[in-house]
C-alpha positions as CSV (number, residue, x, y, z in Angstrom):
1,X,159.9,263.0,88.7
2,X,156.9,260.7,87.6
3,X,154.1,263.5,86.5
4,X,153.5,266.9,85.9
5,X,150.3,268.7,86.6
6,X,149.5,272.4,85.2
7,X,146.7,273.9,87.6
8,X,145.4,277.5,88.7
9,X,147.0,278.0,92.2
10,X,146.8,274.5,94.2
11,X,144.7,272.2,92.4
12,X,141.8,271.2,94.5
13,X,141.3,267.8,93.3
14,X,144.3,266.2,94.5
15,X,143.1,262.6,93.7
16,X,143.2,262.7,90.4
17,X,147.3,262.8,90.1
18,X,147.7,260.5,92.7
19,X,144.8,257.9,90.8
20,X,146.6,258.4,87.7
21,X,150.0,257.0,88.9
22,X,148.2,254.4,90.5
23,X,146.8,253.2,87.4
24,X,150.1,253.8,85.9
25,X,151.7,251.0,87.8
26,X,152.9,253.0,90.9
27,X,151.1,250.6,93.2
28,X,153.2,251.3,96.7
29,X,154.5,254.6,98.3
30,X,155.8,254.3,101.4
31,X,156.0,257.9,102.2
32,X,154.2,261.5,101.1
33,X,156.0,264.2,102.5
34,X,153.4,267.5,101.6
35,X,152.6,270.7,102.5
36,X,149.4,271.1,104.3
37,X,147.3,270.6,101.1
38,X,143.6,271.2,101.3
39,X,142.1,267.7,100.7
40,X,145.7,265.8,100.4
41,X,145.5,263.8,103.8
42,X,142.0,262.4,102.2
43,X,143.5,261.7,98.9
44,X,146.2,260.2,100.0
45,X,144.4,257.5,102.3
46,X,142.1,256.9,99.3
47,X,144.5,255.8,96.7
48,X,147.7,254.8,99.1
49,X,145.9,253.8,102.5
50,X,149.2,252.1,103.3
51,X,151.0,255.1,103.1
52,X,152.6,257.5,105.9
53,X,152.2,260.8,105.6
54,X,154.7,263.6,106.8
55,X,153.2,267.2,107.0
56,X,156.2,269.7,105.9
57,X,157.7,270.5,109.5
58,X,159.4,273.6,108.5
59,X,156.4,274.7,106.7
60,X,154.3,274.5,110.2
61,X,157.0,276.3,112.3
62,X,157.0,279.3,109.7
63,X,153.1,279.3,109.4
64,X,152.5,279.0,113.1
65,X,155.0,281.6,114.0
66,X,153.9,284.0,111.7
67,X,150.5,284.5,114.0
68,X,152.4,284.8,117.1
69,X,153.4,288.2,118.4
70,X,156.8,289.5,117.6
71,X,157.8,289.6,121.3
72,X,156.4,286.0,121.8
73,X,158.1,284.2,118.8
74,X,161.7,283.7,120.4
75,X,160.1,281.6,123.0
76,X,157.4,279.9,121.1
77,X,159.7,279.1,118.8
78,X,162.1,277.2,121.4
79,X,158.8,275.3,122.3
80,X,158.1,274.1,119.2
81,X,161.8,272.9,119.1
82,X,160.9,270.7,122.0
83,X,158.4,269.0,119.7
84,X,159.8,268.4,116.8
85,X,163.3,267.9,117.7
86,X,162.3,265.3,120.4
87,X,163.6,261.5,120.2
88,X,161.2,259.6,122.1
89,X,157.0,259.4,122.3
90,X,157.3,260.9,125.8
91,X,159.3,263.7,124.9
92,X,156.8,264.9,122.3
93,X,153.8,264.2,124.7
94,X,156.2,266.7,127.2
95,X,156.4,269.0,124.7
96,X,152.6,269.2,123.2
97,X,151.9,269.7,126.8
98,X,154.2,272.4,127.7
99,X,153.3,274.3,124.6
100,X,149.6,274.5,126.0
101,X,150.3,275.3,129.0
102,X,152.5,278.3,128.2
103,X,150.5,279.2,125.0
104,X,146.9,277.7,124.8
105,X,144.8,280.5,126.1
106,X,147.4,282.8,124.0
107,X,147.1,281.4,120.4
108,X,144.6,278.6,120.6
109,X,144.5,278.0,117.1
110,X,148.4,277.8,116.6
111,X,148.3,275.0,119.5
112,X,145.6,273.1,118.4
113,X,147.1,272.8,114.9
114,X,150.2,271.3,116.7
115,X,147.7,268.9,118.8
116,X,145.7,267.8,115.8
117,X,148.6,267.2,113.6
118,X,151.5,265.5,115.6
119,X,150.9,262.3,114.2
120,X,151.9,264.0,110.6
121,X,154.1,266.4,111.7
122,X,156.1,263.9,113.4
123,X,156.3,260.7,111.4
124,X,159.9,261.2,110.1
125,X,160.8,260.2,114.0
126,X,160.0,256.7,113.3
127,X,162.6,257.2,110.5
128,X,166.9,256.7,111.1
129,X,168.2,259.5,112.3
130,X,170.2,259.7,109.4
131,X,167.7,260.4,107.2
132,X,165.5,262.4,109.0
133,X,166.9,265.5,107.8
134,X,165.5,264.4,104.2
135,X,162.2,263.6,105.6
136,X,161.0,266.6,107.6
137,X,160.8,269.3,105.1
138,X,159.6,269.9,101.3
139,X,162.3,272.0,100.9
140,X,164.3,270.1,97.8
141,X,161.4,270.5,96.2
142,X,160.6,274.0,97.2
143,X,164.4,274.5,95.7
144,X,163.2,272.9,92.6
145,X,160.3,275.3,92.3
146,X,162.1,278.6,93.1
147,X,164.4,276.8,89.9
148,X,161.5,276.7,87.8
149,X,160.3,280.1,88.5
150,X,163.2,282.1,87.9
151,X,164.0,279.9,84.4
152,X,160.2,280.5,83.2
153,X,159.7,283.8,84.4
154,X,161.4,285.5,81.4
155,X,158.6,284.3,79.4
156,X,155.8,286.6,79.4
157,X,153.2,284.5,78.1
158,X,151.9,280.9,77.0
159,X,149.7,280.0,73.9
160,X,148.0,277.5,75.7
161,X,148.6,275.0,78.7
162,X,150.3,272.3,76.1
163,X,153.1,275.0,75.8
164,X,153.5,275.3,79.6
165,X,153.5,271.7,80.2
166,X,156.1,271.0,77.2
167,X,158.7,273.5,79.2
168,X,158.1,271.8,82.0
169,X,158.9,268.7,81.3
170,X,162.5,269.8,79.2
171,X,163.2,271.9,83.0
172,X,162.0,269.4,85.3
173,X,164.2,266.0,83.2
174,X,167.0,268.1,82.9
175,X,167.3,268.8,86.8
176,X,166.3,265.1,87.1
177,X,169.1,264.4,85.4
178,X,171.4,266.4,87.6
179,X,169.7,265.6,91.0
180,X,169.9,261.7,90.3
181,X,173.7,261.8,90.0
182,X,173.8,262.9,93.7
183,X,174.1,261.0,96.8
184,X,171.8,261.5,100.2
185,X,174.3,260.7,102.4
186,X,172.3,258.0,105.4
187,X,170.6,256.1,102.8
188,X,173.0,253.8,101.9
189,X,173.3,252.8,105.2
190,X,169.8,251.5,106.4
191,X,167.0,249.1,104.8
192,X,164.9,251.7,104.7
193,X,161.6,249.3,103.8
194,X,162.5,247.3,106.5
195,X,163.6,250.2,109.9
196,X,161.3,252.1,111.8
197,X,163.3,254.4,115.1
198,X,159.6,254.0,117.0
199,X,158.1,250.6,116.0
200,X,154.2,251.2,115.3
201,X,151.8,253.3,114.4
202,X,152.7,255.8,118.0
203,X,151.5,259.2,116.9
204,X,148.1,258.4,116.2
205,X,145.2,261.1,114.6
């Protein structure tokens, strides 16, 4: 954990954090795993142009199959499977295409979203597969949220945002703590700096 920031809801200038560890000495990230932020692909290539950026797979599936039909999701869902779970470039081109042929005229938006965003949905394949499972998703640190909430939710309310941020920081270095005693198993074995599965920039924007 190297910062906290208090906002209302998702703050919309996403820069500033990511300016203020820069100019902290965080000078290289080589990957931002995010949520579909508004603005965070820009702020990202602004501060860390270097960077790769994976888009929260998991995330995506939910979103996207929340706007299909109920009798449609079983299927759409095995589609989207052939994207994401794919292990070559020409599987996922297979796949993007099969999902707009079966869905396209259907849920155009839901497709296109895929389309647009393959190249950040699908950068943890240029990862070791033994890793990828660590890559794909925000969800340790959705897990660290739904930690926060349910410690801070007994408290009714804040004086101000110093008293919020003060909390924060005793929660979040406490599970710090905890979560750097553990092991990711597949880490130990690769040069992570140094291995990429698909060598190059292959899913392009």
């Amino acid at each position: 954990m190297l910062d906290i920031w208090v906002c209302q809801g998702e703050c919309q200038e996403l820069g500033k954090p990511l300016r203020e560890l820069n100019r902290r000495g965080v000078k290289k990230v080589q990957l931002f795993i995010t949520d579909d932020l508004p603005g965070i692909e820009n702020a990202i290539k602004m501060v860390y142009p270097a960077s790769e950026w994976q888009l929260c797979v998991l995330h995506t599936v939910r979103n996207s199959l929340n706007k299909v039909r109920a009798k449609d999701r079983g299927l759409f869902a095995e589609d989207l499977k052939r994207i994401y779970r794919a292990e070559t470039e020409e599987r996922v081109k297979e796949g993007i295409l099969r999902l707009r042929e079966r869905w396209g005229k259907i849920y155009p938006k839901v497709v296109k979203k895929w389309e647009d965003k393959a190249y950040a949905l699908l950068t943890f394949l240029r990862y070791p597969r033994e890793i990828r499972q660590f890559i794909y998703t925000t969800n340790q640190v959705e897990r660290l949220a739904k930690e926060i909430k349910r410690r801070i939710k007994v408290i009714e309310v804040f004086p101000d945002e110093g008293s919020v941020e003060r909390l924060l920081y005793l929660i979040l270095k406490e599970l710090s703590e905890r979560l750097n005693s553990r092991k990711l198993r597949g880490f130990n074995e690769i040069e992570l700096g140094n291995y990429h599965a698909f060598p190059g920039k292959i899913f392009t924007q």
